[in-house]
Backbone as ProteinMPNN parsed JSONL, in Angstrom:
{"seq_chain_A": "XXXXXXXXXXXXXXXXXXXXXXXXXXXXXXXXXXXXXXXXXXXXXXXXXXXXXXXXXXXXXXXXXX", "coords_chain_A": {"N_chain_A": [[1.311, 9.598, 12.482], [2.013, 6.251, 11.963], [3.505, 3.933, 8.969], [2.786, 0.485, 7.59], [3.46, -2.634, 5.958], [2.277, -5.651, 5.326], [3.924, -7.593, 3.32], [4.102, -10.428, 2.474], [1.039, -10.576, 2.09], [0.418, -8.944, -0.257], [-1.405, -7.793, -2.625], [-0.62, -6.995, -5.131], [-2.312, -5.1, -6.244], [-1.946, -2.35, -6.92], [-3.151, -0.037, -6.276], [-2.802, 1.384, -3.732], [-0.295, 2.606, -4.325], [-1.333, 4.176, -6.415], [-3.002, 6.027, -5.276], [-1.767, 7.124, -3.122], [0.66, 8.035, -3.877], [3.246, 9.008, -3.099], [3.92, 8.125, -0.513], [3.386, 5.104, -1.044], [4.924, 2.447, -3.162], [6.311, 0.422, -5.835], [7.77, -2.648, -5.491], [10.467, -3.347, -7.646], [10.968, -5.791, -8.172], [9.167, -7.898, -7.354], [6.725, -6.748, -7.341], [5.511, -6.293, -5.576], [4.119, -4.039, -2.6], [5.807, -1.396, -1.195], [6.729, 0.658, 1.43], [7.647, 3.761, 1.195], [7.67, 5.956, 2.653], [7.088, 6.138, 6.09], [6.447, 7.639, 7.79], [4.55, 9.509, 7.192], [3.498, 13.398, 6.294], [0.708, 14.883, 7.633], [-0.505, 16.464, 6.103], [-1.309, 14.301, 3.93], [-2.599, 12.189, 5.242], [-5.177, 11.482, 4.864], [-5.391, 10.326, 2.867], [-3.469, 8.202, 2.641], [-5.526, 6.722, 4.663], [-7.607, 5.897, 3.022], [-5.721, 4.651, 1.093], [-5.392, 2.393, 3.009], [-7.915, 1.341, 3.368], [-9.005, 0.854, 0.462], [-6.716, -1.257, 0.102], [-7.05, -4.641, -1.146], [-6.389, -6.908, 0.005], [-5.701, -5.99, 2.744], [-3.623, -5.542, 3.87], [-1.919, -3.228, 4.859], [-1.198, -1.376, 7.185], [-1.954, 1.199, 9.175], [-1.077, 2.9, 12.032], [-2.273, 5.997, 14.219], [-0.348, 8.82, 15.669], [0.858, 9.816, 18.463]], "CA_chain_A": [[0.907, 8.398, 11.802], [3.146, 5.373, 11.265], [2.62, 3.204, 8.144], [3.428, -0.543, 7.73], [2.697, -3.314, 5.159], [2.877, -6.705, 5.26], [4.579, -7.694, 2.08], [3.693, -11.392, 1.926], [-0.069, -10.532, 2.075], [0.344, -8.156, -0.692], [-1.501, -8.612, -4.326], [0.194, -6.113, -6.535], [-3.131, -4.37, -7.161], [-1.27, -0.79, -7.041], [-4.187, 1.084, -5.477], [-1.97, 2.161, -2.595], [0.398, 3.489, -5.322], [-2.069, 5.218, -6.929], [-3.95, 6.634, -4.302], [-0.644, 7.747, -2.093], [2.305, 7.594, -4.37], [4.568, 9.731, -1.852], [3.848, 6.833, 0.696], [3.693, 3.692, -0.971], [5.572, 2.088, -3.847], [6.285, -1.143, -5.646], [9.269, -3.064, -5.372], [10.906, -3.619, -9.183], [11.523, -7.428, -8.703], [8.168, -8.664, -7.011], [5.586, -6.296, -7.562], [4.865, -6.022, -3.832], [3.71, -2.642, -1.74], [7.01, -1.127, -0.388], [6.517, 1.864, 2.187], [8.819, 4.8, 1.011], [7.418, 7.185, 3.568], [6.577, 5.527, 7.113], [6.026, 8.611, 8.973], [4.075, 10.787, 5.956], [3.127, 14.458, 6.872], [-0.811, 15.501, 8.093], [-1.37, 16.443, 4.736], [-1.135, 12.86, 3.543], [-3.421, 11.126, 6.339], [-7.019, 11.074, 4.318], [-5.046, 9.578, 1.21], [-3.028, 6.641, 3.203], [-6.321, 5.777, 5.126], [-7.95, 5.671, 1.919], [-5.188, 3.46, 0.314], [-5.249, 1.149, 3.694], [-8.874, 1.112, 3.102], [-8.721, -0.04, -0.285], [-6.043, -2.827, -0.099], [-7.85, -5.903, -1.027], [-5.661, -7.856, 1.083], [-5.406, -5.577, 4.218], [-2.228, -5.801, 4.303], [-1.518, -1.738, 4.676], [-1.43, -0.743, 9.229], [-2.104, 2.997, 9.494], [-1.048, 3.7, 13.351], [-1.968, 7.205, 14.741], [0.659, 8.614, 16.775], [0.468, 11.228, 19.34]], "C_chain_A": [[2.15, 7.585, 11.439], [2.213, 4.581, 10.403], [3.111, 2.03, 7.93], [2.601, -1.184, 6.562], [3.472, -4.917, 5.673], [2.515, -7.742, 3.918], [3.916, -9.071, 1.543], [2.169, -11.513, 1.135], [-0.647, -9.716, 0.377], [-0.442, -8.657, -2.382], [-1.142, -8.177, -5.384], [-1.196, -5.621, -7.193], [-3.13, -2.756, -7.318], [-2.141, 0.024, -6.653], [-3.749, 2.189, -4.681], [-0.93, 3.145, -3.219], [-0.018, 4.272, -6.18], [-2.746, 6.176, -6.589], [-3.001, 7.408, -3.171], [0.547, 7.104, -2.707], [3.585, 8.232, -3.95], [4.755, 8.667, -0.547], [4.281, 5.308, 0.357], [4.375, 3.778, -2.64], [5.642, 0.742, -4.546], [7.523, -1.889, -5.817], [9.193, -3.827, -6.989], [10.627, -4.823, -9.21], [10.281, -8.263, -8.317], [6.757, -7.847, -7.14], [5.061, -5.479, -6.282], [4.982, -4.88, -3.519], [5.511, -2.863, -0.769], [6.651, 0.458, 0.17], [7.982, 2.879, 1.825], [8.679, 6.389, 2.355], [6.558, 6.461, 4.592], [6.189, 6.031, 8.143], [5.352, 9.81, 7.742], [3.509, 11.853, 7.097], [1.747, 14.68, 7.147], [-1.616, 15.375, 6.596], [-2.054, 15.206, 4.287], [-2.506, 11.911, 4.085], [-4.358, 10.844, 5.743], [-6.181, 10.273, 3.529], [-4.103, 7.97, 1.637], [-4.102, 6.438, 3.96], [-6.824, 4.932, 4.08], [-7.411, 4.248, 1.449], [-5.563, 2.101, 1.231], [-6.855, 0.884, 3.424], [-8.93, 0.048, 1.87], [-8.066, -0.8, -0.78], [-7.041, -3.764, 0.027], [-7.502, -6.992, -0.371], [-5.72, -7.578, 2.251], [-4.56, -5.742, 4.643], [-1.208, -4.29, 4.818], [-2.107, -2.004, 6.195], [-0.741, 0.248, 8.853], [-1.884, 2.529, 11.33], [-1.084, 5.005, 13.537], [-1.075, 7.176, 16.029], [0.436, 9.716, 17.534], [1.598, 12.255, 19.052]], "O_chain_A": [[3.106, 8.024, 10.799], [1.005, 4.389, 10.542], [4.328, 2.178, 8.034], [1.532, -0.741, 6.143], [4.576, -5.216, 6.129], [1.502, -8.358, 3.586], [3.301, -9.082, 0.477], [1.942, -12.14, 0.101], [-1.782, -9.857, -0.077], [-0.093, -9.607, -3.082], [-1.25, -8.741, -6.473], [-1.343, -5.666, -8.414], [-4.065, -2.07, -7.731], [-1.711, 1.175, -6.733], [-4.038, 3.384, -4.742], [-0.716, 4.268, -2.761], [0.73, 5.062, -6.756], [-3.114, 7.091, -7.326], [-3.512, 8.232, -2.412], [1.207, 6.128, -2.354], [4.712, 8.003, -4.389], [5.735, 8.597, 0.195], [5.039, 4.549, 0.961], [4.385, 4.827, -3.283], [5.072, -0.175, -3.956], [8.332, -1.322, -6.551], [8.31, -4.56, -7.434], [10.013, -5.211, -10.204], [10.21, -9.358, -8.875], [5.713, -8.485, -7.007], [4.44, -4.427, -6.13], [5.953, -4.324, -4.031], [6.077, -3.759, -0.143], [6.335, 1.342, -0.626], [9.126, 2.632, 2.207], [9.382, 7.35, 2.668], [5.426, 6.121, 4.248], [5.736, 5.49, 9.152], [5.867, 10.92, 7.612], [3.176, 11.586, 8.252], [1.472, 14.562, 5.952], [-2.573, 14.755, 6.13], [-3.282, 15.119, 4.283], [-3.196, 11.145, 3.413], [-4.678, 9.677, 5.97], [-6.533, 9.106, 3.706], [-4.149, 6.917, 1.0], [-3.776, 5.323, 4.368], [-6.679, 3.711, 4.014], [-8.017, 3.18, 1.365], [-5.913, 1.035, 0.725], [-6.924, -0.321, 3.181], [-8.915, -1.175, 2.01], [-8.339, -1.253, -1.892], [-7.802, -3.835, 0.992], [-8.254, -7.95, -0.189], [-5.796, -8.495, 3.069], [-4.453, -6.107, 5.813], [-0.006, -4.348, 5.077], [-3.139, -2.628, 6.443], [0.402, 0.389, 8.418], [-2.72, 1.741, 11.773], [-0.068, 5.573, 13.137], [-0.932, 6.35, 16.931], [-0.291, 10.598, 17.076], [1.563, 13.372, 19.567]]}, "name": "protein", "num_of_chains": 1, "seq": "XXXXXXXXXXXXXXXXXXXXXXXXXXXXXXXXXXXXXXXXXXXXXXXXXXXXXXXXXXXXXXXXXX"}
């Protein structure tokens, strides 16, 4: 799994940081979703769909990888 955000889109409603706080993050100065883990382990995978699920922006891309 790779994980991506796109930052502009982002609304600072911390879901993704609450829901996968080994993955995502928020940057100090803007609030915005910052990816700290862009290749997370197996374990992880239900809890970053989840988060990309509930971004209200859709700004969170889950890629599976082979």
């Amino acid at each position: 799994m790779r994980v991506s955000v796109e930052r502009d889109g982002c609304a600072t409603s911390s879901l993704c940081v609450y829901t996968a706080p080994e993955v995502f993050d928020q940057d100090e100065d803007d609030g915005r979703v910052v990816v700290v883990d862009p290749a997370p382990p197996a374990e992880l995978y239900e809890r970053v769909r989840k988060a990309a699920r509930s971004c209200p922006t859709r700004s969170i891309r889950v890629r599976d990888t082979d």
